[in-house]
MMTF fields as JSON, N, C-alpha, C and O atoms, coordinates in Angstrom:
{
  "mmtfVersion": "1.0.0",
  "mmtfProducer": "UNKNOWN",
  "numBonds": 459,
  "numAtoms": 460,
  "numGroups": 115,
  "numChains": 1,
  "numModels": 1,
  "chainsPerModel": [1],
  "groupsPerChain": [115],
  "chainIdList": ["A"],
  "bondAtomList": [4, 2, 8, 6, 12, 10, 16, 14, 20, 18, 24, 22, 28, 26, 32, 30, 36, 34, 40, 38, 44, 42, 48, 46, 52, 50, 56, 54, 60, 58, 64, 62, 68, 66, 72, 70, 76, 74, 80, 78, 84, 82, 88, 86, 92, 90, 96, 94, 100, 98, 104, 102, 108, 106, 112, 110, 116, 114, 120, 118, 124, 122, 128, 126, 132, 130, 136, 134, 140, 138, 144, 142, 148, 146, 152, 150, 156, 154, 160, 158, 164, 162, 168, 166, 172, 170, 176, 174, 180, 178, 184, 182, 188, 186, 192, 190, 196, 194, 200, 198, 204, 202, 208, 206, 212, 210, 216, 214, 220, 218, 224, 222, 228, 226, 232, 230, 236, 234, 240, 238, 244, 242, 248, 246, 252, 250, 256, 254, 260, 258, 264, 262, 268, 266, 272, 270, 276, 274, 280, 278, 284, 282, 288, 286, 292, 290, 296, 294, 300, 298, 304, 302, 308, 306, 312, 310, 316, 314, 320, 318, 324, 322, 328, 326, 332, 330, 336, 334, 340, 338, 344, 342, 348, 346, 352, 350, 356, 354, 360, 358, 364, 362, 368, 366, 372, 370, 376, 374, 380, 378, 384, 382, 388, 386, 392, 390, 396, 394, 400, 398, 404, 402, 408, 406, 412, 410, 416, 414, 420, 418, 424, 422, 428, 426, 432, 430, 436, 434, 440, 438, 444, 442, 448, 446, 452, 450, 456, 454],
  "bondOrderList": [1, 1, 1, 1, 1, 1, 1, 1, 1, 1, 1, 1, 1, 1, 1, 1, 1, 1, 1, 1, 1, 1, 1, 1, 1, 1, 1, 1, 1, 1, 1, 1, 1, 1, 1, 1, 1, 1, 1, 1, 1, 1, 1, 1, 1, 1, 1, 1, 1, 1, 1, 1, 1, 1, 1, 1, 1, 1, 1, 1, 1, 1, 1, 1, 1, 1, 1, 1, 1, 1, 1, 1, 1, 1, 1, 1, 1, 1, 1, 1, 1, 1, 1, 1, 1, 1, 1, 1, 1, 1, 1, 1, 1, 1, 1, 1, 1, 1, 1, 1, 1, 1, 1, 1, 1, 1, 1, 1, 1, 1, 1, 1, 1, 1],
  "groupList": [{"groupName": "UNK", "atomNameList": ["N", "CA", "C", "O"], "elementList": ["N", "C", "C", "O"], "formalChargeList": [0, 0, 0, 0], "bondAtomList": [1, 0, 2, 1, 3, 2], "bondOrderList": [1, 1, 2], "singleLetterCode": "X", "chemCompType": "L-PEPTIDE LINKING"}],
  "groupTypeList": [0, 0, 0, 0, 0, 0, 0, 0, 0, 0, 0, 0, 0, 0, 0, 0, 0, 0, 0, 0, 0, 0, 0, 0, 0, 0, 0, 0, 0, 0, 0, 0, 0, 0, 0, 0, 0, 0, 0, 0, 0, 0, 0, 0, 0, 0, 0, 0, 0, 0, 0, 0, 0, 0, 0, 0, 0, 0, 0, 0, 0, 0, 0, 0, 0, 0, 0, 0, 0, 0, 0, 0, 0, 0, 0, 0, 0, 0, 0, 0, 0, 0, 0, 0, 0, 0, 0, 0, 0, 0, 0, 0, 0, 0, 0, 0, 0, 0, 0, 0, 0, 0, 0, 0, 0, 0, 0, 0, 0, 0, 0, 0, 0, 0, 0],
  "groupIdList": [1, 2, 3, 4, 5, 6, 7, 8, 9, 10, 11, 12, 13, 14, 15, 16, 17, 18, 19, 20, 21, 22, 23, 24, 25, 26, 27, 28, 29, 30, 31, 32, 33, 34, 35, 36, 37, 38, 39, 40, 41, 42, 43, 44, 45, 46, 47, 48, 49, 50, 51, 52, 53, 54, 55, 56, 57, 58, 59, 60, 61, 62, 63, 64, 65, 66, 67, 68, 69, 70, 71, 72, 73, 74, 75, 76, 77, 78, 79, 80, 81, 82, 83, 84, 85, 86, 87, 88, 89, 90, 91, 92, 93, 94, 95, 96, 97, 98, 99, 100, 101, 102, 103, 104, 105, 106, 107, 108, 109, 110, 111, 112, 113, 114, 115],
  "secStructList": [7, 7, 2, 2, 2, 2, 2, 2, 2, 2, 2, 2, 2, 2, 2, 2, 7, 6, 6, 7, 7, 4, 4, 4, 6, 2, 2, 2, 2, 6, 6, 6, 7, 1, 1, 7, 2, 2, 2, 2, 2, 2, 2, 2, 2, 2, 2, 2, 2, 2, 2, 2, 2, 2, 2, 6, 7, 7, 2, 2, 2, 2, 2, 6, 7, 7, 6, 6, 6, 1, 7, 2, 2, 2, 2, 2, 2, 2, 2, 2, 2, 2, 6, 6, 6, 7, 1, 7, 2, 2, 2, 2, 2, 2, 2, 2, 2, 2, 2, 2, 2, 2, 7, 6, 6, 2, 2, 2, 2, 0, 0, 0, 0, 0, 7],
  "xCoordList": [-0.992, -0.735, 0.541, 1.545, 0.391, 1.915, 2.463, 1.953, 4.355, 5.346, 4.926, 4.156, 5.159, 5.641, 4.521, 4.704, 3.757, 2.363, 2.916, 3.183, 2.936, 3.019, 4.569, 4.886, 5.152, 6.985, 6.642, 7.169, 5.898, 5.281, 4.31, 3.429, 3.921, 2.924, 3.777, 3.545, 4.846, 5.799, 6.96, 7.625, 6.996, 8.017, 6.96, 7.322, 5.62, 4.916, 4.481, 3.883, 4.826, 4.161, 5.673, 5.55, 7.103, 8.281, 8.378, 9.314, 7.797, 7.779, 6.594, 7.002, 5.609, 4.894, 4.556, 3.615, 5.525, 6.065, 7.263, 7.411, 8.618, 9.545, 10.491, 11.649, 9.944, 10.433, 9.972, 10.017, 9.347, 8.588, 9.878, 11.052, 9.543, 10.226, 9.591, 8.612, 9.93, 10.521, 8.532, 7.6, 8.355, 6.681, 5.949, 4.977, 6.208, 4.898, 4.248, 3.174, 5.159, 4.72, 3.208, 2.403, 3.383, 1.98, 1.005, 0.212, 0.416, -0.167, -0.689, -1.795, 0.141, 0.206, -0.741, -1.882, -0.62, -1.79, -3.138, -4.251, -3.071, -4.055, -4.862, -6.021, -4.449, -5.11, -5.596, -5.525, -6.134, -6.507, -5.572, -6.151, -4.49, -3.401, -3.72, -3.824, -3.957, -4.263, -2.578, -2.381, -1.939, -1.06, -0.408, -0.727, 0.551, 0.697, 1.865, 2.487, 2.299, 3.093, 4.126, 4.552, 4.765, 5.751, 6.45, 7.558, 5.285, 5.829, 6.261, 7.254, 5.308, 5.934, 7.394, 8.265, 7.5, 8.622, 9.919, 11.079, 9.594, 10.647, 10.79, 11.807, 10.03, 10.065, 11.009, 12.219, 10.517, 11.058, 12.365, 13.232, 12.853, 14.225, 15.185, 16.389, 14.225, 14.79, 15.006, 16.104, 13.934, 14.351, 15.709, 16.605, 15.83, 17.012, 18.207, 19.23, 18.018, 19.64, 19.853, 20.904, 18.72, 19.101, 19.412, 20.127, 18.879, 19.118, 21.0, 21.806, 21.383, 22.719, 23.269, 24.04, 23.128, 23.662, 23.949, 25.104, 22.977, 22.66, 23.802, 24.888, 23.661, 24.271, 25.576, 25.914, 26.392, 27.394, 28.291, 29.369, 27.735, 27.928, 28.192, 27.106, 29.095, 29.305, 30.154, 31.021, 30.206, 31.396, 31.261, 31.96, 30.119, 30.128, 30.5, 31.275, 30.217, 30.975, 32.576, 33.394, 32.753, 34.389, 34.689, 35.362, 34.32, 35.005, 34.971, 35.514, 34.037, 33.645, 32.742, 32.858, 31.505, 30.792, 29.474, 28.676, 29.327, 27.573, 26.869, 27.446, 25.478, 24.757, 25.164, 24.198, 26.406, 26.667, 27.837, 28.075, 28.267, 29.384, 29.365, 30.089, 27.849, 27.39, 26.397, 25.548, 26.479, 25.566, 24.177, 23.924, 22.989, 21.905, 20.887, 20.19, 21.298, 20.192, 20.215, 19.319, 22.047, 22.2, 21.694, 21.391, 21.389, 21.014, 19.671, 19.141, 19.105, 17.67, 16.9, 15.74, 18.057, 17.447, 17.781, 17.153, 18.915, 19.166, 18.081, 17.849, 17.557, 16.442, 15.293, 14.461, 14.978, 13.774, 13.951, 12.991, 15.274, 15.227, 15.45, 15.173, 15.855, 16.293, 14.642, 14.101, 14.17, 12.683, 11.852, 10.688, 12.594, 11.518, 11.515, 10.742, 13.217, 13.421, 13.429, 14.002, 12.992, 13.049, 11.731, 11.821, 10.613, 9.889, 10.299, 9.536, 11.622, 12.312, 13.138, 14.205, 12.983, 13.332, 15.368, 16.366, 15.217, 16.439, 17.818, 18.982, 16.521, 17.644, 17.282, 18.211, 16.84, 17.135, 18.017, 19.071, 18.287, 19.727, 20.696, 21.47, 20.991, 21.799, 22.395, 23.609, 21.711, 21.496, 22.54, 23.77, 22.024, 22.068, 22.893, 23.237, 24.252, 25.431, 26.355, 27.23, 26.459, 27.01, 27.051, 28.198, 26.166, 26.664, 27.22, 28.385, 26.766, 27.337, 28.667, 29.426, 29.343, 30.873, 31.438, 32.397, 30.841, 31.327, 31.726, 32.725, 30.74, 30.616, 29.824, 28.751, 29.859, 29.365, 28.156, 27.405, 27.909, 27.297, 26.28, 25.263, 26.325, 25.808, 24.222, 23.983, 23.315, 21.969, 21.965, 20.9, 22.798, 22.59, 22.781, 22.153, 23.759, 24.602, 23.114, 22.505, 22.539, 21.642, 20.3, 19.596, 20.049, 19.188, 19.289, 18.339, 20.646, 20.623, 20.943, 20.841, 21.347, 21.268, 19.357, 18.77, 19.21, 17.669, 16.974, 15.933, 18.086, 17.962, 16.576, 16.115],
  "yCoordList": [103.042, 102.018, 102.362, 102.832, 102.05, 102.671, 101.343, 100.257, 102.11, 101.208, 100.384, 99.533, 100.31, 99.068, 98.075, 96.859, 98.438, 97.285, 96.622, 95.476, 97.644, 96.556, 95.983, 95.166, 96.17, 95.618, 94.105, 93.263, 93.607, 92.801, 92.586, 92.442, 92.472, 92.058, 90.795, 89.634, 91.796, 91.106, 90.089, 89.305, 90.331, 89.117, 87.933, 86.771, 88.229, 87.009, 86.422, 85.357, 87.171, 86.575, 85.834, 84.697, 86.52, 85.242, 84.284, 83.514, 84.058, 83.2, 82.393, 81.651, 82.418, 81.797, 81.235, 80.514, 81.718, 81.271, 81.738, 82.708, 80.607, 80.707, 80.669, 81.088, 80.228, 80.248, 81.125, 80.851, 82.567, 83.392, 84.038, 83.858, 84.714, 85.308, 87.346, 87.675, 87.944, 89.369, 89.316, 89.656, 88.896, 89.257, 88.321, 88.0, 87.727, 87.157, 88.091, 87.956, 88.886, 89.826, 90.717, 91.326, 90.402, 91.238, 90.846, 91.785, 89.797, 89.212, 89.711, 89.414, 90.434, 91.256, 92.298, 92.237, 93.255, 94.597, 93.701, 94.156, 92.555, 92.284, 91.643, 91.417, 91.303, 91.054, 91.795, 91.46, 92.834, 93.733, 94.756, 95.282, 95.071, 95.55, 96.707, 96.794, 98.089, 99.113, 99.884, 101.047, 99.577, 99.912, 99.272, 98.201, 100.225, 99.944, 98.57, 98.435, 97.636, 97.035, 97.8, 97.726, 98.58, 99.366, 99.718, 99.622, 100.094, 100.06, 98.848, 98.608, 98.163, 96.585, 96.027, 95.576, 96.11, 95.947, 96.898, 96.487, 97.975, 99.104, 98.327, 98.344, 97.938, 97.647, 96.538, 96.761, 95.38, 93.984, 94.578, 94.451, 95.18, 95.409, 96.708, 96.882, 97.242, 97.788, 96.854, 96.862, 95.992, 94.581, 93.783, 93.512, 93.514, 93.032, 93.877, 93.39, 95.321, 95.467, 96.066, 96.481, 95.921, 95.993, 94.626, 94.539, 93.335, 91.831, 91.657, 91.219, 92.094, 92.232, 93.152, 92.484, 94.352, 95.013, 93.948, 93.666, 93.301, 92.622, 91.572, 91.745, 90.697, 89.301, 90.111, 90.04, 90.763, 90.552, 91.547, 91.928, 91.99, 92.247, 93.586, 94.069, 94.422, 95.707, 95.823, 94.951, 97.452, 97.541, 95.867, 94.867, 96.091, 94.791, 93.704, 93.054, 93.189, 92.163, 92.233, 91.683, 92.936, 93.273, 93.484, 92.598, 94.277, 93.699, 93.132, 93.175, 92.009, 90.893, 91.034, 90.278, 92.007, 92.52, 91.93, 91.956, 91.532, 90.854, 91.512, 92.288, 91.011, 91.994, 91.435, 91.338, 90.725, 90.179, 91.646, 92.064, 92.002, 93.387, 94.721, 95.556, 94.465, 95.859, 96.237, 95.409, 97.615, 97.541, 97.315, 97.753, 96.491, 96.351, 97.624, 97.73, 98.618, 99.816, 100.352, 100.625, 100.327, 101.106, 100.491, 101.37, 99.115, 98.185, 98.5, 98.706, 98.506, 98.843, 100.009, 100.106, 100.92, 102.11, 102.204, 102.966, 101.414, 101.625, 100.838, 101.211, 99.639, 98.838, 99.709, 99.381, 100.705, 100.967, 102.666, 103.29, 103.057, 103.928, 103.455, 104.257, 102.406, 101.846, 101.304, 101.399, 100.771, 100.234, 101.432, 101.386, 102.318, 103.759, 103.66, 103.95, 102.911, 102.765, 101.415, 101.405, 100.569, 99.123, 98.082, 97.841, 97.588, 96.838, 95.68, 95.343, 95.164, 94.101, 94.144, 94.628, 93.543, 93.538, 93.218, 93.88, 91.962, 91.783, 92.199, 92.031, 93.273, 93.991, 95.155, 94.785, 95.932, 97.31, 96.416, 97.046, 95.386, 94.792, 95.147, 95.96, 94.872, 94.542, 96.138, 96.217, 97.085, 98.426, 98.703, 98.702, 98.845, 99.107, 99.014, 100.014, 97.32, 96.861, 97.566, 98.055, 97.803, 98.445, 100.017, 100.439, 100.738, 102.192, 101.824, 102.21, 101.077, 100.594, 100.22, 100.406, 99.375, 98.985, 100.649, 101.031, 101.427, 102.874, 103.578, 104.283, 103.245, 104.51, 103.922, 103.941, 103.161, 102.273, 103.076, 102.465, 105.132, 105.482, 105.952, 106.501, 105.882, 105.981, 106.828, 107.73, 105.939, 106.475, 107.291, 107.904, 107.794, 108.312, 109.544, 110.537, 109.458, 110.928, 111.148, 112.14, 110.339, 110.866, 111.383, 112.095, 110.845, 111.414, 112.501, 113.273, 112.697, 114.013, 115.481, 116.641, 115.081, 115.628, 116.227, 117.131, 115.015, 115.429, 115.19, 115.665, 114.13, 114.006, 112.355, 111.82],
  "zCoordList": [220.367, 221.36, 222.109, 221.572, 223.562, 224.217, 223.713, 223.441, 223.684, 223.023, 223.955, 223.511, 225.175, 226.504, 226.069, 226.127, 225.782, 225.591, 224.107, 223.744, 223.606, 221.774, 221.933, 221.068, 222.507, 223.379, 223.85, 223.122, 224.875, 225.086, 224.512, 225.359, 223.549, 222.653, 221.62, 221.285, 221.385, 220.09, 220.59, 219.914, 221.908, 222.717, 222.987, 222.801, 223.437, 223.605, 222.2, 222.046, 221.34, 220.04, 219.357, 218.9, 219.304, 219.056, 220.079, 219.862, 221.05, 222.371, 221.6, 220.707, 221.749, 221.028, 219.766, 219.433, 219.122, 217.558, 217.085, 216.34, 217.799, 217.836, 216.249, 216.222, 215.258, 213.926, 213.05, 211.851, 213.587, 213.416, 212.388, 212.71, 211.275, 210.796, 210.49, 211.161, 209.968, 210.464, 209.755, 210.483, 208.484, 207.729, 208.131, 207.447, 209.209, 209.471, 210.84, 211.427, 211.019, 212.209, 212.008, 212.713, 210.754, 209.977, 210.468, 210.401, 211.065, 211.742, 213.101, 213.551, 213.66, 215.241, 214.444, 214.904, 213.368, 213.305, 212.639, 212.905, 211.858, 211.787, 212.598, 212.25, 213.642, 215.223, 216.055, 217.237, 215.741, 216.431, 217.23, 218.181, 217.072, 217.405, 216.696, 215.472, 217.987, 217.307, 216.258, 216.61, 215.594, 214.909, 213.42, 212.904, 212.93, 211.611, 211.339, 212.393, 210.389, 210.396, 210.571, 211.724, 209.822, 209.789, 211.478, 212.006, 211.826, 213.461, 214.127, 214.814, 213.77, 214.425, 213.838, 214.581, 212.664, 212.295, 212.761, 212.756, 213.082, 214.047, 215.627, 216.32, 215.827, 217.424, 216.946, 216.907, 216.59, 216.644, 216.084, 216.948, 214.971, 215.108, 216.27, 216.456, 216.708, 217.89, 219.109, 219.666, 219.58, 220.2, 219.558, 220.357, 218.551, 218.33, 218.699, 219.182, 218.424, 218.36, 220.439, 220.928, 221.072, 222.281, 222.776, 223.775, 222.091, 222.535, 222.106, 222.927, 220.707, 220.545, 221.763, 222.452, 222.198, 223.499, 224.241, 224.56, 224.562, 225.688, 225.373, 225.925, 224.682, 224.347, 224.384, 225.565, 223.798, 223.575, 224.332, 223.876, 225.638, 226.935, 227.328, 227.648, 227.461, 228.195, 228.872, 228.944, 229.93, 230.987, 231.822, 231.66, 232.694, 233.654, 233.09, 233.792, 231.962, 231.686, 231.609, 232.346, 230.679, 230.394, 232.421, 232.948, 233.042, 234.604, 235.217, 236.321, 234.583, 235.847, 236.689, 237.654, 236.709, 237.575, 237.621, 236.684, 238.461, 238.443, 239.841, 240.603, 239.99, 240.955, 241.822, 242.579, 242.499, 243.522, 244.198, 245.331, 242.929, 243.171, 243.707, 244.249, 243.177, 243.328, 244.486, 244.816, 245.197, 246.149, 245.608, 244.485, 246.492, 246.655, 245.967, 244.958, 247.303, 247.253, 245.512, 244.712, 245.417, 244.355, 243.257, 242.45, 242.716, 241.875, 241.576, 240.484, 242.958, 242.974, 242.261, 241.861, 242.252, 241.881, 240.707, 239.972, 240.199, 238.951, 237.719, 236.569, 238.466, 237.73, 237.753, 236.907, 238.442, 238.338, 237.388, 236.935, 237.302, 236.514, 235.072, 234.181, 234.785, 233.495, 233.016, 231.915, 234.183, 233.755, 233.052, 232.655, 233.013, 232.199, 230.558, 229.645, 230.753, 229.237, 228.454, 227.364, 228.8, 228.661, 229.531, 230.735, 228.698, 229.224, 230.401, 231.306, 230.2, 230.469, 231.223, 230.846, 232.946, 234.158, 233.602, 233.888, 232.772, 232.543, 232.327, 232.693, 230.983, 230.029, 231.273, 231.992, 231.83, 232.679, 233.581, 233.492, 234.375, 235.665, 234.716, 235.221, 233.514, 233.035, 232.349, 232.157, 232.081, 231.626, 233.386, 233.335, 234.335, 235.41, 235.84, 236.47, 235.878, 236.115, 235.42, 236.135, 234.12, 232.918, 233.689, 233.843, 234.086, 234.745, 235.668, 235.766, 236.575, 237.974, 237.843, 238.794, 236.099, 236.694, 236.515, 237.185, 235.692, 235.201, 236.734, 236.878, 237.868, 238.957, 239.456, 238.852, 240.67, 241.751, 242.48, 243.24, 242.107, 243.065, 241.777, 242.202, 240.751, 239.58, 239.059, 238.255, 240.047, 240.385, 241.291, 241.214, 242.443, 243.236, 242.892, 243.261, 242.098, 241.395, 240.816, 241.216, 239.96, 239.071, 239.341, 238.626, 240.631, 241.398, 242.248, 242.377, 243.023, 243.391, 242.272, 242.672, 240.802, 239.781, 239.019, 238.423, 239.594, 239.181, 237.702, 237.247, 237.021, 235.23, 235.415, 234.406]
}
């Protein structure tokens, strides 16, 4: 199963059963979910420790930086390269601001780099 699919699989399933704890996830492969628990349990704690990234902030936070700071174009490009690595529009802005307080031209560098 591609990650991005079973990624959103396991956010609509703690969204939908918010007192969900870590073994009741067992539930997601026995649903027809082509994969093993073991994996599901890797994701959901790989979701957590990018939700800790997230929550407890970064460069942009530590400078005060929100997408109001930063150029447009450059934002843009940075969400859609972060979107390669992250299902979640949120967490890639926020991936994105964090290079952006580093080096305002950030994606551009990285695109005329070619990585």
């Amino acid at each position: 199963m591609e990650r991005k699919i079973l990624v959103n699989q396991i956010v609509k399933y703690l969204k939908d059963n918010p007192k969900a704890i870590l073994d009741d996830l067992d539930g997601l492969a026995e649903d027809g979910l082509d994969v093993n628990k073991d994996k599901i349990k890797a994701e959901v704690l790989n979701l957590a420790k990018l939700f800790s990234i997230f929550w407890l902030g970064g460069r942009a936070k530590e400078k005060g930086i929100t997408v109001r700071d930063v150029n447009a174009k450059e934002l843009k490009m940075g969400i859609k390269v972060e979107m390669e690595h992250s299902p979640n529009k949120i967490i890639a802005t926020k991936i994105s601001l964090d290079h952006l307080a580093e080096d305002s031209e950030y994606y551009t560098k990285l695109a005329k780099a070619k990585l």
